[in-house]
N, C-alpha and C positions, 0 to 999 in steps of 0.2 A: 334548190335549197330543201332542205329535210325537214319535215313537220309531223308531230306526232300527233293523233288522231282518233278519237273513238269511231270507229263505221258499221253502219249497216251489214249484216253480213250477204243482205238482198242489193246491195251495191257493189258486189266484188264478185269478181268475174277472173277464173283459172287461168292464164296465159297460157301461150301455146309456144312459150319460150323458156315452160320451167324443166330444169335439167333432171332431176329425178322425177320419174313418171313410171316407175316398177316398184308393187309391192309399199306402194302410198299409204294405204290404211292397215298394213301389218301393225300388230300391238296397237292398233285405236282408241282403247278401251283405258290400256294403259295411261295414254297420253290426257287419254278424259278426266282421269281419276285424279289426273297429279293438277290438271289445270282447275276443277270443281272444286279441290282442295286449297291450293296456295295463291290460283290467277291465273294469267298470262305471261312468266316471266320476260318474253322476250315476244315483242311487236314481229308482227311481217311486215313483209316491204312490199308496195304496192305503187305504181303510178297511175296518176289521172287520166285515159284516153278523150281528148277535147272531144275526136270524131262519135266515138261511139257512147258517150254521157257515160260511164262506169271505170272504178276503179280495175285494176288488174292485178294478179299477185307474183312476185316476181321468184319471192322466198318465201316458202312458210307454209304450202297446201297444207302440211300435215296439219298445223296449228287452227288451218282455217276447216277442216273436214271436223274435228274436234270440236269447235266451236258449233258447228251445223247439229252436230249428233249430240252435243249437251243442248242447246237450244232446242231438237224433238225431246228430249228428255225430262226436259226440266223447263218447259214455256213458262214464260214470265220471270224466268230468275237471274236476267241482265245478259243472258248469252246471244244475245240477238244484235249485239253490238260485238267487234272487237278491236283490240287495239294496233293502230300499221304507224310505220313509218312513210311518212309518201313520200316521197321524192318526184322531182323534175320527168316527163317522157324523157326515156331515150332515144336518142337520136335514130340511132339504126337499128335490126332487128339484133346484130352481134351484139352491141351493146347491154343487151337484154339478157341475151344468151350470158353472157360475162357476169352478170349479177345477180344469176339465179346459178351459176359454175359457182363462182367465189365462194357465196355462203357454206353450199355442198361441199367442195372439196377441202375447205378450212375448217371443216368441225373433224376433233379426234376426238373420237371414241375413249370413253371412260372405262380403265381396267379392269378386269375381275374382280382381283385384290381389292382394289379401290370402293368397286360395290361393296364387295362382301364386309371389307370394314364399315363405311358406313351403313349398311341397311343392318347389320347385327348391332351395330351400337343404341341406332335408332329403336329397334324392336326392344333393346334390352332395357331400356328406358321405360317403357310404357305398357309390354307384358301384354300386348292387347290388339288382335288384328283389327278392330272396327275404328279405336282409336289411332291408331299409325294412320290407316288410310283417309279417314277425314281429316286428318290434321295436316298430312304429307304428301297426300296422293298416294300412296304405295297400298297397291293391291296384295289383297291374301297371295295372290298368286307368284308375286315377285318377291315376298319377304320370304314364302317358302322356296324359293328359288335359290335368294342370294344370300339368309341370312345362316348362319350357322345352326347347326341340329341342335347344337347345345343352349342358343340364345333362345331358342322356339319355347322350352320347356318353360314352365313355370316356377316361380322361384321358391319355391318349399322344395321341390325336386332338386332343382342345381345346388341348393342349399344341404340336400341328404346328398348327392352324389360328392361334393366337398367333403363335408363333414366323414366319409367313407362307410357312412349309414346303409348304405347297399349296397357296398361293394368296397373291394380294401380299393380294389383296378378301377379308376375314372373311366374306362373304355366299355367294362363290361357294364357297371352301373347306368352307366348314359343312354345303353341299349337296351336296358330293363328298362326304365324309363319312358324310354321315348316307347316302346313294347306297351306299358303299362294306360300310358296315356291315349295310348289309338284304341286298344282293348275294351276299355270302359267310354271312350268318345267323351274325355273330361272336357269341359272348357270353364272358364272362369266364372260364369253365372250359373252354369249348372246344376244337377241337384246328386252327381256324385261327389259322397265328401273326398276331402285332403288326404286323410288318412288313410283310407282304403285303396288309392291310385298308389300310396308309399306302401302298404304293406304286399299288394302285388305285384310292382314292382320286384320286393325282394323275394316272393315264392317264383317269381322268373329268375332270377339267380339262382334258388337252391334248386331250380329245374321241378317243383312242385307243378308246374302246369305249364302245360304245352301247346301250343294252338295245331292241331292233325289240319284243320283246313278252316280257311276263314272270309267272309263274303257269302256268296250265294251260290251253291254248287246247283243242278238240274239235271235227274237222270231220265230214262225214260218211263219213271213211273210217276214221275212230277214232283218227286222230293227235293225240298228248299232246306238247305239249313247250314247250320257251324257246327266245326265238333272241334272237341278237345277232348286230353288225356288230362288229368286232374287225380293225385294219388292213387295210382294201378288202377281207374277206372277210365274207362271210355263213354264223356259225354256226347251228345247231340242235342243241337235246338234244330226240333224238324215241324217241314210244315206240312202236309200231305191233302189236297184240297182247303176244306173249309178243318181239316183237325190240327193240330199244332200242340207241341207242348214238348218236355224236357224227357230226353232218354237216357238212360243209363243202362249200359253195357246189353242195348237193345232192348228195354221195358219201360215202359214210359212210366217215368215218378206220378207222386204223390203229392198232393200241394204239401203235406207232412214230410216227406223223405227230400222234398224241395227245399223245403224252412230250414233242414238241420246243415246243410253246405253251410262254407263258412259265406261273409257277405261281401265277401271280395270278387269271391268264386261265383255267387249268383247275379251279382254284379255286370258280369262277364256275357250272362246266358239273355241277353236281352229282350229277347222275344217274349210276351206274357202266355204263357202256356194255357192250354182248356183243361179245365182240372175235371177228373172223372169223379 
């Protein structure tokens, strides 16, 4: 007879008859995040061994290593318990085998399609990675995975890409955009405003500015830095030991000749430069 149960997770004990036993704790973390968020949707199955005083798991390691790794995580916050279904010993050791088979080979895999629609409708709701994933489980990592490029952006953006404020073309606009957004490292609490993520946006369409290289290059003289092209000139934000600061077509600016770029464009150069 089946009984459901809150357990110890120091009373359960991994059988040696569960059928998946490769690549257990791939995406763990995943698993972590949706269970911290919504629960346990779904109990493991576990029987009582009379002989050895401890439960055993027959379905569910993943559910139950998630459990172990929020409970290091988060001591004290009820993970130290979880929820099974127990059922009767089985009888023989096949028995066993059969119902840690059944659960595994009776789960089908949820489609692409079927992610991508739900995790972009989810994202598009709520605009906000810190909020989707404590509310849903769903990690930064998988909404940038599954949800669409378009849902990512923020809605003053899709709302200029609509309206064909940057572009007459949805395709070219949405790549200024998303261009525009990685550029400046916008986020929604941030201290880049709205308007200057939309106005470089559109000088990436009219090809006003171009990213030559971006990240961290290193040669062997020990120089760090970004460049870009920026109306027929050649920027740099360099760093060269302890000196750093903004170049221009190889001479380092002026905190003055810095001020007069426009503030979209210094926006762009994020490093704070040593002013001489």
């Amino acid at each position: 007879m089946e009984k459901l149960r809150l357990i110890p997770l120091d009373s359960i004990k991994i059988s040696y008859h569960l059928t998946r036993i490769t690549n257990i704790n791939f995406k763990i973390e995943d698993l972590c995040a949706s269970i911290k968020a919504v629960g346990l949707i779904q109990p493991i199955l576990v029987f009582f061994d009379s002989e050895k005083k401890h439960y055993f798991v027959l379905a569910g390691q993943r559910r139950l290593n998630a459990h172990v790794k929020l409970n290091e995580d988060f001591p004290g916050k009820g993970f130290d318990k979880i929820k099974c279904i127990v059922i009767d010993e089985p009888k023989t050791n096949e028995e066993k085998n059969a119902f840690s088979l059944a659960e595994n080979i009776t789960q089908e895999k949820i489609t692409k399609t079927d992610l991508l629609k739900s995790v972009t409708k989810l994202y598009s709701v709520y605009q906000d990675f810190e909020i989707v994933q404590n509310k849903f489980g769903l990690t930064k990592k998988i909404v940038r995975k599954y949800a669409s490029k378009y849902a990512l952006l923020p809605l003053f953006l899709t709302h200029a890409i609509d309206s064909g404020e940057i572009h007459s073309n949805p395709r070219i606009a949405m790549d200024a955009a998303i261009r525009s957004v990685d550029a400046l490292q916008w986020t929604k609490d941030g201290q880049v405003r709205e308007d200057i993520v939309l106005e470089l946006a559109k000088k990436y369409v009219e090809g006003d500015i171009q990213a030559i290289w971006q990240g961290h290059l290193r040669d062997d003289s020990g120089i760090v830095g970004d460049g870009y092209s920026f109306e027929g000139s050649m920027f740099a934000v360099i760093v060269v030991g302890d000196d750093k600061g903004i170049f221009k077509n190889g001479k380092k600016m002026t905190r003055k000749e810095f001020e007069k770029l426009p503030d979209e464009f210094r926006n762009i150069l994020r490093l704070q430069p040593t002013w001489e």
